[in-house]
DOLUM-46254 format. One line per field, with one value per residue (C-alpha): residue in three letters; z, x, y. Coordinates in nm, 4 decimals, always signed. Example, Ala and Ser with C-alpha at 12.3 -4.5 7.8 and 13.67 -1.06 7.14 Angstrom:
# residues 2
type = [Ala, Ser]
Z = [+0.7800, +0.7140]
X = [+1.2300, +1.3670]
Y = [-0.4500, -0.1060]
# end
This chain:
# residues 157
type = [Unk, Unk, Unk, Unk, Unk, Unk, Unk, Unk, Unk, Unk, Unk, Unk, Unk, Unk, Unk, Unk, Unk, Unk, Unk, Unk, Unk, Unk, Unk, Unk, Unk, Unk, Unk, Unk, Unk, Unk, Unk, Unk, Unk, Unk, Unk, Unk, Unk, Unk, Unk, Unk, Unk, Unk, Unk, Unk, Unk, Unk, Unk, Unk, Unk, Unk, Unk, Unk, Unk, Unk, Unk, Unk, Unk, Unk, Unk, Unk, Unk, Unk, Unk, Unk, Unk, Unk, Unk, Unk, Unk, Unk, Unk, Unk, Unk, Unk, Unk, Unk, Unk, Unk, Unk, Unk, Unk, Unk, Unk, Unk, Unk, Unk, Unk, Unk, Unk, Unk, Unk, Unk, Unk, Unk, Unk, Unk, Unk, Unk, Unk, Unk, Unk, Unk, Unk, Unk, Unk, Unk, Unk, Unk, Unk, Unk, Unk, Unk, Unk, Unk, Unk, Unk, Unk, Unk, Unk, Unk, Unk, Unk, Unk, Unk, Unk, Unk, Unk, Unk, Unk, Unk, Unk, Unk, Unk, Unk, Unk, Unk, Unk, Unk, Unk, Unk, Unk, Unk, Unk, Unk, Unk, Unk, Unk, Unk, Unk, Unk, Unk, Unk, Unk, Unk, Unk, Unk, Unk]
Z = [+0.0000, -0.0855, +0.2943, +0.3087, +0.0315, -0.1941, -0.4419, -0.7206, -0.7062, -1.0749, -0.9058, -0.8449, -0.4890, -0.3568, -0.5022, -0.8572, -0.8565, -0.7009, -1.0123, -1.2546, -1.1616, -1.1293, -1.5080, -1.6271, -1.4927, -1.6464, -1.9518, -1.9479, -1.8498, -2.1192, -2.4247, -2.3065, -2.3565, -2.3326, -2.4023, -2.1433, -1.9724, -1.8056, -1.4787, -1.4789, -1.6428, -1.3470, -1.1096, -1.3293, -1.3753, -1.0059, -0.8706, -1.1591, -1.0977, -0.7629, -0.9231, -1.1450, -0.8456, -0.6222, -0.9173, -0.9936, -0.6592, -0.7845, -0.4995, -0.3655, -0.1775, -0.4316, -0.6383, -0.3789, -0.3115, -0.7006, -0.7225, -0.5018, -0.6870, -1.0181, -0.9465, -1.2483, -1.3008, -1.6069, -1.5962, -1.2684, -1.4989, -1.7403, -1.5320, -1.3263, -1.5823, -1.9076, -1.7407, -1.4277, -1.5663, -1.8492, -1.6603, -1.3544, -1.4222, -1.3524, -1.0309, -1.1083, -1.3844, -1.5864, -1.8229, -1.9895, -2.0423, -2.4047, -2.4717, -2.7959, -2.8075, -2.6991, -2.6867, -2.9633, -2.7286, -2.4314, -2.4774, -2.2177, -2.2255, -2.3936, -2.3249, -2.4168, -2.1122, -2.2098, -2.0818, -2.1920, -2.5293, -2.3226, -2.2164, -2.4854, -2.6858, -2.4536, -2.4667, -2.8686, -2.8634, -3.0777, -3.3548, -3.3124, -3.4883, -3.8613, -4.1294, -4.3721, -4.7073, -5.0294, -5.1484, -5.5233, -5.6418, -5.8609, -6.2108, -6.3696, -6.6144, -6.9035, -7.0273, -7.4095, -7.6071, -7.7402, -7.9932, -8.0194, -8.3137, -8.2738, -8.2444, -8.5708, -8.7575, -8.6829, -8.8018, -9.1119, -9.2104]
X = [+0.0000, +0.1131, -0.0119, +0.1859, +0.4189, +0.4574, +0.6600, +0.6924, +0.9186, +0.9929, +1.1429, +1.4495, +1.6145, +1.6856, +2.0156, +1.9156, +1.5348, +1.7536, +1.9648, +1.7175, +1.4744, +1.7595, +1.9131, +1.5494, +1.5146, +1.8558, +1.7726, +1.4087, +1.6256, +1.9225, +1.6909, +1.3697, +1.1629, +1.1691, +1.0322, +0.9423, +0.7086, +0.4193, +0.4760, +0.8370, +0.6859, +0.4373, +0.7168, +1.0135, +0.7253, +0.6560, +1.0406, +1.1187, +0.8060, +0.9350, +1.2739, +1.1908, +1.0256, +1.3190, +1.4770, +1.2893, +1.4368, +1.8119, +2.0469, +2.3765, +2.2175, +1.9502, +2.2268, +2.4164, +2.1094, +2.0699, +2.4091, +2.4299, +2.0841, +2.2421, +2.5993, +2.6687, +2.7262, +2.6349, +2.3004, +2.2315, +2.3602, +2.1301, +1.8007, +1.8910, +1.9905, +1.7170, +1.4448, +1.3774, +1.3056, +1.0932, +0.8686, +0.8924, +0.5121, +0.4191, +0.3441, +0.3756, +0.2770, +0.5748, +0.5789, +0.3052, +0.2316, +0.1234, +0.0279, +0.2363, +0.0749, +0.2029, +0.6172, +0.6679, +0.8426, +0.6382, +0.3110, +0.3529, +0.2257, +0.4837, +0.4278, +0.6369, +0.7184, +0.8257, +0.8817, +0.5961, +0.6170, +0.7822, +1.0484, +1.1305, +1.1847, +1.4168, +1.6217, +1.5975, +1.4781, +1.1743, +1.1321, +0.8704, +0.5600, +0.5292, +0.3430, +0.4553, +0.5450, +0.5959, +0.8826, +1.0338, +1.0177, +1.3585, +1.2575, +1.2493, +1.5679, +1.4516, +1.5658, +1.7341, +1.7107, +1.9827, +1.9686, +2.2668, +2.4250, +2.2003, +1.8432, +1.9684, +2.0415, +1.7583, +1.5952, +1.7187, +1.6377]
Y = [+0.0000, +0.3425, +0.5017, +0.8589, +0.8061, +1.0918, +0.9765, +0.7269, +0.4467, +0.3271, +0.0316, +0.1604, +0.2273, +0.5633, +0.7273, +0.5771, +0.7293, +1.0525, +1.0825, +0.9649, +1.2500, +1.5124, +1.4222, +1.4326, +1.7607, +1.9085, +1.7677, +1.9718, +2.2857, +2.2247, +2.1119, +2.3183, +1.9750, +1.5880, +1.2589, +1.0530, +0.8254, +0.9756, +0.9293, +0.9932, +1.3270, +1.3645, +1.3304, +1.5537, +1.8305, +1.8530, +1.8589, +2.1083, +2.3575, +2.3582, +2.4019, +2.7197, +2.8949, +2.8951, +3.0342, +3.3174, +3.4719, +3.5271, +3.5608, +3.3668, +3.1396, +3.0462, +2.9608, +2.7764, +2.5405, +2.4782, +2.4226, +2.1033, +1.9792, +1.9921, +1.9959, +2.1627, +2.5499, +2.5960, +2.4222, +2.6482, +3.0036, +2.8959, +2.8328, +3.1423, +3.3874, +3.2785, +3.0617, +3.2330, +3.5966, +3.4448, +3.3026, +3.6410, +3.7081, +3.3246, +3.1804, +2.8122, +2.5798, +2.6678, +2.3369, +2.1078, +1.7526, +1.6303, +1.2670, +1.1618, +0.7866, +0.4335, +0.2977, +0.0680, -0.1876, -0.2035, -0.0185, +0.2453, +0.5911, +0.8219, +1.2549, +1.5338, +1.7537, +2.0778, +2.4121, +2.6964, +2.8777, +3.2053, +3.0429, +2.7615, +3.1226, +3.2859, +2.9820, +2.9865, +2.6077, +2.7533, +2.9777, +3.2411, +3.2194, +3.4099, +3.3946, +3.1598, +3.2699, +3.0951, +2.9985, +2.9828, +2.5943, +2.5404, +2.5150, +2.1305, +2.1052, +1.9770, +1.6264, +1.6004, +1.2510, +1.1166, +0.8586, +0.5848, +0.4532, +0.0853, +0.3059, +0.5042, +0.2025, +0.0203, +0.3658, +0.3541, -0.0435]
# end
């Protein structure tokens, strides 16, 4: 029975699950979306809501405590300096969950968790939105017949 447990498993014992949810979430920070199952997406969208809103408050200590989460600097300059002040008028839900269908191998739900539009931009993971125009198709070359000396005698007979 799951009495008072907040978290999933994914049958896996602590420091695994630990580092499983914590590469999850740099990858969603570094890339600005990922594929997943859906509840390792429930889980990874929880831990990295909680994430972005410790982030939006930019100070040394902030930093410190994302530091030893992610344990790498550049993955904490990033969320702090281009993440955080895109999402500074949000006060949580700061990614989504889209169903993308079934896994080929073992039929389990697959989703796409992904930061919103506003920041996916500020990242540059996604170009903005325009109006399409059309482009000039190449034209076709056109294709010359040549005869050989067998078609041309045959011709003449």
């Amino acid at each position: 029975m799951r009495h008072r447990l907040k978290t999933k498993q994914f049958g896996r014992d602590t420091n695994s699950r630990k580092h499983l949810l914590r590469n999850l979430v740099r990858s969603l920070i570094e890339h600005g979306e990922i594929e997943t199952t859906e509840a390792k997406a429930k889980e990874v969208k929880r831990l990295s809501d909680k994430i972005i809103g410790k982030a939006k408050t930019d100070s040394l200590p902030t930093r410190r405590k994302l530091h030893t989460f992610f344990g790498k600097r550049d993955v904490v300059n990033t969320l702090v300096d281009r993440v955080a002040p895109a999402m500074k008028d949000r006060i949580s839900g700061f990614s989504t969950i889209k169903k993308l269908g079934k896994r080929r191998g073992d039929n389990s739900d697959l989703v796409k968790l992904s930061l919103i539009e506003e920041a996916a931009h500020n990242l540059g993971l996604k170009a903005p939105k325009t109006e399409k125009t059309e482009e000039k198709k190449p034209a076709k070359k056109k294709v010359v017949k040549t005869t050989t000396k067998k078609s041309v005698k045959k011709a003449e007979k």
